[in-house]
TORTORMI-594933 format. One record per residue (C-alpha): residue number from 1; residue in one letter; y, x, z. Coordinates in steps of 0.001 Angstrom, whole numbers, plus 500000, padded with zeros to 6 digits. Example, Ala and Ser with C-alpha at 12.3 -4.5 7.8 and 13.67 -1.06 7.14 Angstrom:
PT  pos  code      py      px      pz
PT    1     a  495500  512300  507800
PT    2     s  498940  513670  507140
% end
This chain:
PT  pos  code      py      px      pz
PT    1     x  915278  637324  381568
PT    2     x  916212  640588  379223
PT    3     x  918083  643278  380097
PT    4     x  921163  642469  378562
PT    5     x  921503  638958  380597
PT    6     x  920377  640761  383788
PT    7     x  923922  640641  386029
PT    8     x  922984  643593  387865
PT    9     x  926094  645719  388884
PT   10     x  925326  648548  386359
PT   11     x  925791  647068  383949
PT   12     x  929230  647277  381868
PT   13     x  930120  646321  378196
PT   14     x  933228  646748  375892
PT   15     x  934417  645369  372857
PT   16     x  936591  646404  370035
PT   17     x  938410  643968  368350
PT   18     x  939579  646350  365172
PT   19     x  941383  645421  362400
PT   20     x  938137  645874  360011
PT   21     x  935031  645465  362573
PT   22     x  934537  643682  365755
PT   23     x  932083  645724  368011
PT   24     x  930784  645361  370952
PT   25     x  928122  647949  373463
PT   26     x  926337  646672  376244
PT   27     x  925127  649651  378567
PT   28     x  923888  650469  381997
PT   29     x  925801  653282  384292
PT   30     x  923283  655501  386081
PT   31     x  924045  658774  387942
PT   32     x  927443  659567  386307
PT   33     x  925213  658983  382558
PT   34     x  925589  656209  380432
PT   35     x  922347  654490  378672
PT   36     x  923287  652147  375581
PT   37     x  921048  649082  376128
PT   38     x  922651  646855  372969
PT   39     x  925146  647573  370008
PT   40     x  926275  644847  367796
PT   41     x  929195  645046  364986
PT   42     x  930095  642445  362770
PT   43     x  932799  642661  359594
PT   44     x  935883  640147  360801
PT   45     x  938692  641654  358528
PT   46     x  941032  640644  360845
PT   47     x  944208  642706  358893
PT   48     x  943161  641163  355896
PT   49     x  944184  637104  357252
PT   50     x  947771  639014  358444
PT   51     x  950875  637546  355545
PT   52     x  953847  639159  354769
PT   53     x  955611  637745  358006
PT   54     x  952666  639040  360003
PT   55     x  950755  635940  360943
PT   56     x  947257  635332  361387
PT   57     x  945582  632839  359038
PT   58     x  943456  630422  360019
PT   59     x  940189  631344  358243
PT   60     x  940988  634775  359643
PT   61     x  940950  633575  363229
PT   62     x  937867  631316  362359
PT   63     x  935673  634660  361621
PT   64     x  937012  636715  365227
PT   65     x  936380  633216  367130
PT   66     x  933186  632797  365683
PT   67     x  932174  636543  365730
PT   68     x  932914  636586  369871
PT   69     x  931338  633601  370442
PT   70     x  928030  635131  369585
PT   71     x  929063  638236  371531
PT   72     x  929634  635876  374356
PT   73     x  926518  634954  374379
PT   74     x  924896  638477  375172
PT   75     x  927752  639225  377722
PT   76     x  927099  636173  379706
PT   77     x  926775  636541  383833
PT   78     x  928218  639881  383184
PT   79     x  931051  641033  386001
PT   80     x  934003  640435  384727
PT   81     x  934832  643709  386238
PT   82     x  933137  645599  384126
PT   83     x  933765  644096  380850
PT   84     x  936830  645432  378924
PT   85     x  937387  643474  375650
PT   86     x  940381  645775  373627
PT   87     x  942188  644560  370321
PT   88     x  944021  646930  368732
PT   89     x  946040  646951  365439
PT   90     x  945647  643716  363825
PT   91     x  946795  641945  367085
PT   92     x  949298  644364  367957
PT   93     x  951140  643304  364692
PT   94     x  950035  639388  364951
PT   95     x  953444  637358  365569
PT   96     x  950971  634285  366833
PT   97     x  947971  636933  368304
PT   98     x  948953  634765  371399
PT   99     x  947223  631762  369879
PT  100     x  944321  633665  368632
PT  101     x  943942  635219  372108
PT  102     x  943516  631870  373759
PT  103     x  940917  630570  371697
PT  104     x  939307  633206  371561
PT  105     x  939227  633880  375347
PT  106     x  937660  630710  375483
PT  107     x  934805  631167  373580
PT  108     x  933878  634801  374885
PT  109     x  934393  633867  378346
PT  110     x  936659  637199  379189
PT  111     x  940307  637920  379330
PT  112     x  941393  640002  375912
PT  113     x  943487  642678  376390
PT  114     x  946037  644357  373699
PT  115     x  946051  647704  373075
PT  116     x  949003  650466  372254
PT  117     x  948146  652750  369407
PT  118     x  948396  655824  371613
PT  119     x  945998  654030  374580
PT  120     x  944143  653538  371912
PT  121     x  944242  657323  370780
PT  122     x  943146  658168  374202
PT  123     x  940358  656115  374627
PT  124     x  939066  656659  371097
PT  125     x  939195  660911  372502
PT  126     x  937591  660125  375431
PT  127     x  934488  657987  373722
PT  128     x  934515  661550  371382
PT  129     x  934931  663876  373819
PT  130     x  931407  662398  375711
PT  131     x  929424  662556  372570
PT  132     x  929934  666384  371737
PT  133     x  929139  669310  373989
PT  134     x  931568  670022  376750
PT  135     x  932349  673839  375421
PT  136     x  935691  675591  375063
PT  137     x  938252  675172  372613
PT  138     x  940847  672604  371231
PT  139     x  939747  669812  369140
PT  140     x  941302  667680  366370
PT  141     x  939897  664372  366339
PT  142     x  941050  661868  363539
PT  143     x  939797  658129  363850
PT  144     x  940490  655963  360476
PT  145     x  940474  652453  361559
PT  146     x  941852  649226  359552
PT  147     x  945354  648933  360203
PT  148     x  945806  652386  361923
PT  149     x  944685  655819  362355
PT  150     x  944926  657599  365650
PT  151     x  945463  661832  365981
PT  152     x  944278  663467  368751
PT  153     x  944061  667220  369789
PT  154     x  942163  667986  372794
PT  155     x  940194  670142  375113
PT  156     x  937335  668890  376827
PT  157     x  937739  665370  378121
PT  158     x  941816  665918  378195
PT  159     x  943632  665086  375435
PT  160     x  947024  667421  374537
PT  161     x  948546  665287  372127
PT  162     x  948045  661453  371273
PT  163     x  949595  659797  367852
PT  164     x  949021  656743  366141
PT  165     x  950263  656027  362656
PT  166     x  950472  653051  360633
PT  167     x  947797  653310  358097
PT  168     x  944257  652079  357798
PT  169     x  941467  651372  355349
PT  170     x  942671  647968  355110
PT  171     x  946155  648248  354837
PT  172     x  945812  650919  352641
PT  173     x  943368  649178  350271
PT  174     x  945649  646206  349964
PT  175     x  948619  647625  349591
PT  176     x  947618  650304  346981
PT  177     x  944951  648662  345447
PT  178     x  945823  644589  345796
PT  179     x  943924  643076  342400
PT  180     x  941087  645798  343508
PT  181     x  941282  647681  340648
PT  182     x  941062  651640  341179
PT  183     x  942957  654198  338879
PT  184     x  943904  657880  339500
PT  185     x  947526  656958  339911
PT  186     x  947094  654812  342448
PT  187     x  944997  656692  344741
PT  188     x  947557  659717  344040
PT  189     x  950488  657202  345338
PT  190     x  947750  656202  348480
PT  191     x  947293  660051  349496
PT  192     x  950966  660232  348903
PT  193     x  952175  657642  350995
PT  194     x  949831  658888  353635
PT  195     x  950744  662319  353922
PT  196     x  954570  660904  353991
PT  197     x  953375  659503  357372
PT  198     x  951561  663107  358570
PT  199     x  954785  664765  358364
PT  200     x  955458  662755  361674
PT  201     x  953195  664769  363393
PT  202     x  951960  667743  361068
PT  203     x  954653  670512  363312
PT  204     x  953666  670005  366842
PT  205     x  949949  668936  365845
PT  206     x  949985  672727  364053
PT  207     x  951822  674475  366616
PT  208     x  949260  673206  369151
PT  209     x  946641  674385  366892
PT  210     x  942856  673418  367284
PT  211     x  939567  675028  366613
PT  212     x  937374  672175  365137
PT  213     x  937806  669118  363300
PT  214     x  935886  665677  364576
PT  215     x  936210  662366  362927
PT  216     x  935241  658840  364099
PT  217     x  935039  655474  362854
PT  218     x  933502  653629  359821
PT  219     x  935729  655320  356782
PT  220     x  934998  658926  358173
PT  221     x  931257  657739  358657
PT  222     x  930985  656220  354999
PT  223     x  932338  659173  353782
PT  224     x  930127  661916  355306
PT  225     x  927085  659799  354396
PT  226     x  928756  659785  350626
PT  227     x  928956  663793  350478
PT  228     x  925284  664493  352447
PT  229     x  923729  662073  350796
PT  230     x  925348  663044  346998
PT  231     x  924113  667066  347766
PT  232     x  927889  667803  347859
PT  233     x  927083  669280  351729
PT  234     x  924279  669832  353894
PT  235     x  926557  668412  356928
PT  236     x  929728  667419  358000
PT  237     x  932561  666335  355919
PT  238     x  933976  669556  353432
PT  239     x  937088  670235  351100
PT  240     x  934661  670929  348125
PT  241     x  932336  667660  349096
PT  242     x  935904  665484  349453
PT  243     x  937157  666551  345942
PT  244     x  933409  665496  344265
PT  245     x  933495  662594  346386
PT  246     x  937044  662026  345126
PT  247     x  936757  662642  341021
PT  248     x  933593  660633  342068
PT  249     x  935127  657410  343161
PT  250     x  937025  657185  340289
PT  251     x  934331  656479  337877
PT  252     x  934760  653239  339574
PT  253     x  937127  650762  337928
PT  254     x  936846  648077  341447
PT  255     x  936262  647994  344436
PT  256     x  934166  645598  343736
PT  257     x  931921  648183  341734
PT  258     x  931671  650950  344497
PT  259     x  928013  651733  344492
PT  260     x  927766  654814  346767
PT  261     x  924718  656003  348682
PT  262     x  925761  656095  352236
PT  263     x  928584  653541  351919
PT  264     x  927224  650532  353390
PT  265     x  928142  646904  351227
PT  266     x  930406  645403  354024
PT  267     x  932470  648954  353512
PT  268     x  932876  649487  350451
PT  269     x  935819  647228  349019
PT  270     x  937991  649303  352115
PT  271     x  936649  652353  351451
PT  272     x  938918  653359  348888
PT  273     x  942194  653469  351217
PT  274     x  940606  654929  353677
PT  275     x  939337  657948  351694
PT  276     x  942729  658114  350362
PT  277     x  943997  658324  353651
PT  278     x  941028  660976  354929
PT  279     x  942438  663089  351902
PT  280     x  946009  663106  353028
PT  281     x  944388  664506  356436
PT  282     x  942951  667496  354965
PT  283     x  945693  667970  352650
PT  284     x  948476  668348  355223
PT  285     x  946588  670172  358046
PT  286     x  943958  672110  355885
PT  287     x  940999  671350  356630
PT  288     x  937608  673081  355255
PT  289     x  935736  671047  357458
PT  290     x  935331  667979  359612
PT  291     x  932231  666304  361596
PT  292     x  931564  663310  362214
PT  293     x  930930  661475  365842
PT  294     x  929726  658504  366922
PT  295     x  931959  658117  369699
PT  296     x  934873  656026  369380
PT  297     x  936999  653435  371002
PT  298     x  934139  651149  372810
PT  299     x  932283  654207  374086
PT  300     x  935577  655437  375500
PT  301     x  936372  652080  376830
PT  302     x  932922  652434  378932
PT  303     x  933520  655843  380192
PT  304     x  937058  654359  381051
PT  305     x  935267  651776  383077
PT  306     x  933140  654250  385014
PT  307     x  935915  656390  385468
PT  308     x  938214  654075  386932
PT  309     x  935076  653003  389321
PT  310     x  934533  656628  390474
PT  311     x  938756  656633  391015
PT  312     x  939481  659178  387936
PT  313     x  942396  656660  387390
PT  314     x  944419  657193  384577
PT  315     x  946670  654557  385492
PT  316     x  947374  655919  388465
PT  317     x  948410  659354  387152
PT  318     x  950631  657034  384755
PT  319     x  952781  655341  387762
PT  320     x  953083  658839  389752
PT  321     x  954565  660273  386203
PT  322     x  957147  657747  385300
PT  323     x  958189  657615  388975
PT  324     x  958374  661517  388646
PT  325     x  960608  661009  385195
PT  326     x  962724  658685  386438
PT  327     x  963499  660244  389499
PT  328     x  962494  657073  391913
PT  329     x  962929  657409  395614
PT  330     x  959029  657605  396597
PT  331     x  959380  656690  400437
PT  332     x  961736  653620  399293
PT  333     x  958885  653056  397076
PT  334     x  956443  653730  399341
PT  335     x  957995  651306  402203
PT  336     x  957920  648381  399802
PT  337     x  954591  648873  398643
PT  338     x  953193  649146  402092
PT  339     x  954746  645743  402724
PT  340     x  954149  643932  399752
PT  341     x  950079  644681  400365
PT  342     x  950353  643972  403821
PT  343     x  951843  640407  402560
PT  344     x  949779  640025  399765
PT  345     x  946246  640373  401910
PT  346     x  947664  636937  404504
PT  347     x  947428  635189  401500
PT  348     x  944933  636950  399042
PT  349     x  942581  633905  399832
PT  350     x  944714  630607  399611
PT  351     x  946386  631833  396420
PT  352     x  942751  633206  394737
PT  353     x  944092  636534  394227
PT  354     x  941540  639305  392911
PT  355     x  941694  642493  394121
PT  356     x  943191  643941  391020
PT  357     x  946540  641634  391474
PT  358     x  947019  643953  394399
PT  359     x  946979  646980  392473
PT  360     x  949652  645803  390016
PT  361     x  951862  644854  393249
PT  362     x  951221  648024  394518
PT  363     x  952750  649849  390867
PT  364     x  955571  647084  390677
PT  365     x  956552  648170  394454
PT  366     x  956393  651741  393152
PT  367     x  958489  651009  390559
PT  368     x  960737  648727  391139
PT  369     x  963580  650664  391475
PT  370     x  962644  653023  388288
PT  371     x  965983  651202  386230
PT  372     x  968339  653217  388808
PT  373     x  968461  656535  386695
PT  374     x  969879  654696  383580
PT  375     x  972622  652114  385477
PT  376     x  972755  650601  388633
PT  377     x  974207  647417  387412
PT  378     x  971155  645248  386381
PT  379     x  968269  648365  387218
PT  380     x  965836  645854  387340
PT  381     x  966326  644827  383873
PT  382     x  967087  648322  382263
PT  383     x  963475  649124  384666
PT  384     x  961790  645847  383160
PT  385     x  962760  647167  379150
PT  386     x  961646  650966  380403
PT  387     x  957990  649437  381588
PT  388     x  958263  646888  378499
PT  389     x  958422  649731  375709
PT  390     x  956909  652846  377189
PT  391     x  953749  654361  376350
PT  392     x  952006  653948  379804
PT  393     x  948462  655587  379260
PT  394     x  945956  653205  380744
PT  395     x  947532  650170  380618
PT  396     x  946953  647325  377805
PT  397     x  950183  645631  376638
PT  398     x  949544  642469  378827
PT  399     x  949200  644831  381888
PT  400     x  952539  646786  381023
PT  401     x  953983  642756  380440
PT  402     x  952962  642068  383897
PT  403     x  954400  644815  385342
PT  404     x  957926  644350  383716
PT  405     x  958035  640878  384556
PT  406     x  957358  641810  388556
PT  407     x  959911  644426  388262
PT  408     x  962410  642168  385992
PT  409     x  962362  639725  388326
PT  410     x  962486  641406  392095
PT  411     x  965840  640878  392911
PT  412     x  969162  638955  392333
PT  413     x  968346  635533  389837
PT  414     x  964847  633884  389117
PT  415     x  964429  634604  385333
PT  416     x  961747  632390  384343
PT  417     x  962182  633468  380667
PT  418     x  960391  636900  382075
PT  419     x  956585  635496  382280
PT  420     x  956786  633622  379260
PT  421     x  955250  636142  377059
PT  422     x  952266  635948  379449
PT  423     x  949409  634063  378724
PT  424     x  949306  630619  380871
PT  425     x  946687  631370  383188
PT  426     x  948151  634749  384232
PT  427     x  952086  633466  384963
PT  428     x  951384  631807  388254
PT  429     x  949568  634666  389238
PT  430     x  952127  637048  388277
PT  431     x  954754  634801  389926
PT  432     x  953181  634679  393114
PT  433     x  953004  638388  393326
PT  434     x  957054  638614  392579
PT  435     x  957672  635820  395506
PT  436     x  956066  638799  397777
PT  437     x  957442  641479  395842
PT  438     x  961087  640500  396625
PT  439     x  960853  639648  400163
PT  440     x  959214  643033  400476
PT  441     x  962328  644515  398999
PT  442     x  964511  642436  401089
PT  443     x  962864  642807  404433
PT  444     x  963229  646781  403199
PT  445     x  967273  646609  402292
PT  446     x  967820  649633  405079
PT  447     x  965538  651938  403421
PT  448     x  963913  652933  406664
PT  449     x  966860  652549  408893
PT  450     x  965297  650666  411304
PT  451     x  961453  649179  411703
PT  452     x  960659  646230  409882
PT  453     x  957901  643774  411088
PT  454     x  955394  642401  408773
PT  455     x  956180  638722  408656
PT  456     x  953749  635801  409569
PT  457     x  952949  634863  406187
PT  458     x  951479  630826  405613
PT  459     x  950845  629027  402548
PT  460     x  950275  625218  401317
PT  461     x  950208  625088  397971
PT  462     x  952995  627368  396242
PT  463     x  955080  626376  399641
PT  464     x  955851  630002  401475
PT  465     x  956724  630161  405097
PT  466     x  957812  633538  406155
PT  467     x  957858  633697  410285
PT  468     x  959336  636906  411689
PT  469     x  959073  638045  415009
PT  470     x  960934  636027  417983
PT  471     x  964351  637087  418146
PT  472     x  964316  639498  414986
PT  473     x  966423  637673  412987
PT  474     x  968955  637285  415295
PT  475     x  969237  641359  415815
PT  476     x  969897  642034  412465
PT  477     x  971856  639616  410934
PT  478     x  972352  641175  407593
PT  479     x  968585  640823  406592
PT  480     x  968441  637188  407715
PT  481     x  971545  636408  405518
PT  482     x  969740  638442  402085
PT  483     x  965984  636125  403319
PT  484     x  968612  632978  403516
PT  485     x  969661  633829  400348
PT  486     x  965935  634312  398979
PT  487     x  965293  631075  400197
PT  488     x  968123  629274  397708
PT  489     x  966874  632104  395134
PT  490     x  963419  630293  395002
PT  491     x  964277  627330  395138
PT  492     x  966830  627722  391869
PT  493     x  963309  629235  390361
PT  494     x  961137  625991  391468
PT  495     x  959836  627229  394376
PT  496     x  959842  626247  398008
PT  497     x  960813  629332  400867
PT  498     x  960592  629243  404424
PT  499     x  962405  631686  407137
PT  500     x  962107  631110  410460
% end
């Protein structure tokens, strides 16, 4: 047996599922360190298969299947655990990334989770951050990936600001450049269109200032190599090394005809729009210089992981912040959460519920009332939009769905149409958590008025029977009336409730 198919619990992998590149790291946690034990990367060109109304082709999809099946292959025995497999652009903007997902799920043998661009920004700082020494002093770290390009300034291993903009080596390439063919006026109209998009963010990114510039990814790799390797700098990335690289690259009539030393084959028909891009970025915030890092979003993915097992849980800090913002009752939220756990662990086992589904009952408890501050007429839909559409730092975009569904759906009507964007294996799990969810907000109507008994929880199948204590729903009347009406609640949802 090798290393990399040795299950041992130290071991913990990601994979990036770019818009240009699939990667994936294999690595083993020791002492608080990290030790890379396998790297693999393969050219998918996801973007590239996305048409004008966004969808995924099929011989795109063919190359990620086929790309993850082999990294399947080196991930297999792993914990499950400690495997995070993040897609970020390309899918984000995939109308039918759903179908892609599934198949692709299959073949790799772990669940794919979507990305935000500004998750993505963090984790793409904190794979940075853990590659350059921890000294003083704000950092600008730019990461040029296919379909997007994240901004970060930072200090250390906490990031200040966190953008992402809509622009990438791909995009750029075949939207400026779609026969291939490379002239001086186009690449003007690239840098253009790109610095267009910097104004976004050029005022509070200078206001904030920083002290040094880092770059990460394949474009800002390709072109450092370019400019060391061409004399035009003994290191790093310059302004005088970008304008020879620059006049340089137009000596090239295709992409197709990029013959740079430095500039691997697979990267140079991209290359173009992402240097275009690149020059935009020290245009608008000039830059003399900028260094290159070989951190980025899978190394920050692992050092995620091994955060979140040593409890530095960003997620956490998320919940306690929107709760904060949103000005939710905490005890209220504190009451129901208590409850909901203490029903979820009676039947953690007959409904094969991992440990993790009771963390995300835990935040839906937290949150569930966090719709109050903008109506109280339909709060848990105004709350489900708020946890829909928010950047939540942390959480991938099938987390945040999970969460808005739980929340959507705690009270009044069973809204079925709430877990369809969920992937089929995940809805019955997320249902089963919002069956507890409400009857801990029922059993907790009198916000602490009076004690509330955990109920006797039983389960045979997706049939719940709820037992309360002898007597108890006879003394208060008003909570056995709202469970009576939970019971009807289910049932108009297609599922079978028990009070007695």
């Amino acid at each position: 047996m090798t290393e990399t198919q040795n299950p041992a619990h130290d071991l913990i992998a990601a994979v990036d599922l770019g818009s240009n590149s699939f990667h994936m790291v294999i690595a083993q946690e020791f002492q608080g360190e990290i030790r890379t034990i396998e790297k693999r990367g393969e050219k998918v060109q996801l973007a590239a298969g996305l048409d004008a109304q966004g969808m995924l082709s099929e011989e795109a999809m063919m190359r990620g299947i086929e790309c993850l099946r082999a990294f399947g292959q080196h991930l297999q025995g792993m914990d499950p655990k400690r495997v995070s497999v993040l897609a970020t652009n390309a899918l984000r903007a995939a109308r039918n990334r759903q179908q892609f997902i599934e198949r692709a799920e299959e073949v790799l043998g772990y669940p794919i989770e979507v990305i935000a661009g500004r998750e993505e920004a963090r984790l793409i700082y904190l794979g940075v951050a853990h590659t350059l020494a921890d000294d003083a002093g704000k950092r600008l770290v730019v990461d040029i990936g296919g379909g997007s390009t994240e901004f970060i300034i930072g200090e250390r291993f906490e990031p200040q600001a966190l953008e992402s903009l809509h622009m990438g080596c791909v995009s750029y390439t075949r939207r400026f450049f779609p026969d291939g063919e490379i002239t001086e006026e186009r690449f003007n109209e690239a840098v253009a269109a790109a610095s267009q998009e910097l104004l976004n963010i050029e005022a509070d990114y200078k206001k904030l200032g920083w002290d040094s510039a880092v770059g990460s990814s394949g474009s800002i790799r390709a072109a450092e190599q370019a400019i060391i390797q061409n004399g035009w700098a003994s290191e790093g990335i310059t302004s005088a090394g970008m304008k020879k690289l620059r006049k340089h690259m137009m000596q090239f009539k295709t992409v197709d005809d990029v013959a740079l030393p430095g500039v691997k084959p697979e990267r140079r028909q991209v290359f173009i729009g992402g240097l275009a891009i690149l020059q935009a970025v020290f245009d608008t915030f000039g830059l003399e210089r900028m260094i290159y890092s070989d951190g980025a979003l899978r190394e920050g993915a692992l050092w995620d992981l091994v955060g979140r097992s040593a409890h530095e849980n960003v997620r956490e800090r998320t919940i306690r912040s929107l709760a904060e913002r949103f000005y939710v009752d905490p005890a209220q939220g504190e009451r129901v959460k208590d409850m909901a756990l203490a029903l979820f662990t009676q039947v953690q086992k007959e409904w094969k519920l991992e440990d993790q589904s009771a963390q995300l009952l835990g935040w839906a408890a937290e949150l569930h009332e966090v719709g109050l501050t903008i109506a109280h007429s339909g709060f848990h839909k105004h709350g489900a939009y708020l946890l829909q559409h928010a950047d939540m730092l942390g959480f991938t975009r099938q987390g945040q769905a999970k969460l808005a569904a739980l929340v959507r759906c705690h009270r009044r009507k069973w809204a079925a149409e709430a877990f369809a964007g969920l992937a089929s294996s995940r809805q019955l799990v997320a249902m089963r958590l919002t069956r507890l969810l409400r009857l801990a907000v029922i059993l907790n109507h009198g916000r602490g008025a009076y004690p509330v008994p955990v109920p006797e929880l039983s389960v045979d199948g997706d049939v719940l029977k709820a037992r309360m204590p002898e007597g108890w729903l006879q003394e208060h009347g008003l909570a056995a009336r709202d469970l009576q009406g939970e019971v009807a609640a289910q049932k108009a949802g297609g599922f079978e409730l028990h009070v007695s």
